[in-house]
N, C-alpha and C positions, 0 to 999 in steps of 0.2 A: 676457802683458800685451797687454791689447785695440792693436788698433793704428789705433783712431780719434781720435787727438789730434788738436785744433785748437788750438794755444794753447801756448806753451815760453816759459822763460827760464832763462839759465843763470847760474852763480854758483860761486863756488868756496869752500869751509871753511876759513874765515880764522882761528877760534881753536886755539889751543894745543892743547886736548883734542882736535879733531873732533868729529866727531860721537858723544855719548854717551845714558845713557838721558832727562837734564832737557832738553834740547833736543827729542830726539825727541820725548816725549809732548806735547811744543806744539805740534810740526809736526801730530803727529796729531792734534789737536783742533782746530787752525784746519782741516786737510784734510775731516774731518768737518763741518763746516759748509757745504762747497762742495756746488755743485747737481750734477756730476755727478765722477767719480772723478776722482783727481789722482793721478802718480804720481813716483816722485824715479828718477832714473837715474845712476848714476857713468861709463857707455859699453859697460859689459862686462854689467853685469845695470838690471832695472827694476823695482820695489818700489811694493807699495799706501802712498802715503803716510798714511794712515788706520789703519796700523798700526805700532806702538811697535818690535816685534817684526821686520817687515820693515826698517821701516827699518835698524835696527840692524847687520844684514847685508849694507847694504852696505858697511859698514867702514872710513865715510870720512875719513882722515885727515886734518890740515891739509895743505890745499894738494888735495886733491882737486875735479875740476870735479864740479858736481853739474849735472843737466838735470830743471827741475821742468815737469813735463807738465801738461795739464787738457785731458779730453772734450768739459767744455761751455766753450763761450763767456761765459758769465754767468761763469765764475770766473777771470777774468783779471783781476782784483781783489785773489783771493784769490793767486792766484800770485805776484802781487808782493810781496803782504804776506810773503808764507812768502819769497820771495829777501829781502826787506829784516829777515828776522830771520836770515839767512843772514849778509851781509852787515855788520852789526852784532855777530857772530861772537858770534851766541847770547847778548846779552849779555853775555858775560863775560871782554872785552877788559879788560886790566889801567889801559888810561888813563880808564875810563869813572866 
């Protein structure tokens, strides 16, 4: 993992499942739209978020901190967006 970040926010897996494959591949499509790399971190390891796949392995349960990175500065836009579908626990909070 490049270790030129400029740009974090952190967040924790607030639904039931954690993190699964219909969350991921959103993460990875908003990621992919960002200007420069973004990546997710649990503390212990750090993952291309542009990929379904990495993501996946970080493993992250409810109640896991997650730390979403970004290289460029133009995507701290995007980072929020990706913490606020975090945050909203993927959608698929049972009161929503």
């Amino acid at each position: 993992m490049n270790k030129k970040k400029i740009f974090f926010q952190q967040t924790i897996v607030i639904n039931e499942l954690g993190m699964h494959a219909r969350p991921a591949a959103k993460i990875a499509q908003m990621a992919m739209e960002g200007f420069g790399n973004i990546w997710l971190s649990n503390g212990s390891s750090g993952v291309d978020a542009s990929s379904i796949i990495d993501i996946l392995t970080l493993g992250a349960q409810k109640g896991s901190q997650i730390l979403i990175q970004a290289e460029s500065d133009e995507d701290r836009e995007l980072v929020g967006e990706i913490k606020a579908f975090f945050d909203i626990g993927f959608g698929e909070l049972e009161n929503e």
